[in-house]
C-alpha positions, 0 to 999 in steps of 0.5 A, spaced: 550 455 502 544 452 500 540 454 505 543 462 505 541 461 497 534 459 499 534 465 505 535 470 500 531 467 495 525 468 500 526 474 501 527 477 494 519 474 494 517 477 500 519 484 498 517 483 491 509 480 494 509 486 499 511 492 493 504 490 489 500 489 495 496 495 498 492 494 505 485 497 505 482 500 511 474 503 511 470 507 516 463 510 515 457 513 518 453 507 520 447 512 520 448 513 512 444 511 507 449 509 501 444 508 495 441 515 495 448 517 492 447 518 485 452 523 483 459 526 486 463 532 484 470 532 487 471 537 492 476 542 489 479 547 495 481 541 498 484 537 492 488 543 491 491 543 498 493 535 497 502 535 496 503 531 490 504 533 483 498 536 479 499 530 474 498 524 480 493 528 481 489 528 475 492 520 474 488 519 482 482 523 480 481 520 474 482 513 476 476 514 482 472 517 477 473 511 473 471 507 480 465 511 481 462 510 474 462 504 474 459 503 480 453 507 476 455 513 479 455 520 475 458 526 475 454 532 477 453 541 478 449 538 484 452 533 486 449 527 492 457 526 494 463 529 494 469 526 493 477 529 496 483 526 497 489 527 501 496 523 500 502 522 506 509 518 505 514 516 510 520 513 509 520 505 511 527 503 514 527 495 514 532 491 518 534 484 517 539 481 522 542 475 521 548 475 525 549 469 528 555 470 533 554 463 537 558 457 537 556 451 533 558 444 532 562 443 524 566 439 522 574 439 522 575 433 517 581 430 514 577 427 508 576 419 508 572 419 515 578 422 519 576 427 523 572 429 528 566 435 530 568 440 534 564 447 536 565 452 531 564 461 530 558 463 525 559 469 521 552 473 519 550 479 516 544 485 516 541 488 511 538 494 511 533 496 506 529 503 505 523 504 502 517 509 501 510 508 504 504 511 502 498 512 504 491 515 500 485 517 503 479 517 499 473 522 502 466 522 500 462 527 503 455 527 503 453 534 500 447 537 502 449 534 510 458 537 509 459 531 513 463 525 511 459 519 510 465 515 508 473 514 507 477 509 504 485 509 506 490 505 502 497 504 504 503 501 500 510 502 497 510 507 492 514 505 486 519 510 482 518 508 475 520 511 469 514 508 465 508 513 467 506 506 465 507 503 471 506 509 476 499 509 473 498 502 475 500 503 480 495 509 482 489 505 479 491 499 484 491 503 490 484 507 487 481 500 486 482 496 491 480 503 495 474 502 492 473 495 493 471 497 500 465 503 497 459 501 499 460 498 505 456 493 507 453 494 514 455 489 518 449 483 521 
């Protein structure tokens, strides 16, 4: 009983540390020169293809500018950079088998020593989980070239919150570890 205790609590944190956490990933154009990027504008054609709801939109939007300004970058008509996002989901089916189905040795006692120990049937259990991966891709794109010059991929579950609170957490932490990855720094 102990041990299934100590299974279930493992698992609960697992679950628990894996739903705050986004994995990052980052490529860009080795030809680049990152510090001539001044300025950026968000690229509105192709914000308004991206299928979310306009206020995760703006939430997403506003928390990539917040990145950029303090990254020392500024808002502009003429910009250096611009910057689009796109958004997927896929429903993510985990299954934890623990059926042991075997025979093992048990105890078939009496009480006061009188007994012996002899094979036994184990019984387990699957528990089956469900849950929403996302992912948010961030593109930069140099505007004077209309090329991309870098993109920034988070994947991580999405939490339904009732709080906007908490949803809005949520997306500046996808944004600002996306960010982490901007600049990059060219491998020597």
């Amino acid at each position: 009983m102990k041990n299934i205790y100590l299974l279930t609590s493992m698992i609960v944190f697992m679950i628990l540390v894996s739903c705050s956490s986004v994995n990052v990933y980052s490529d860009y154009d080795k030809e680049t020169d990152f510090t001539e990027f001044k300025t950026y504008a968000f690229y509105k054609k192709g914000i308004d293809k991206v299928e979310i709801s306009d206020l995760d939109k703006k939430r997403i939007l506003r928390a990539i500018e917040k990145e950029l300004k303090l990254k020392g970058m500024v808002p502009s008509e003429n910009p250096d950079l611009l910057v689009n996002i796109f958004t997927k989901s896929r429903e993510k089916i985990d299954v934890y088998n623990n059926n042991y189905n075997g025979w093992y040795p048990w105890y078939y006692g009496h009480g006061y020593g009188y007994g012996y120990y002899g094979p036994g049937y184990g019984f387990g259990y699957t528990n089956v989980t469900s849950s929403t991966e996302g992912t948010l891709f961030i593109d930069l794109i140099d505007a004077r070239k209309k090329e991309l010059s870098w993109q920034g991929i988070g994947v991580g579950l999405l939490s339904y919150h009732k709080s906007i609170e908490k949803k809005e957490a949520r997306i500046k932490e996808f944004v600002n570890h996306i960010m982490t990855q901007y600049p990059p720094v060219p491998e020597q």
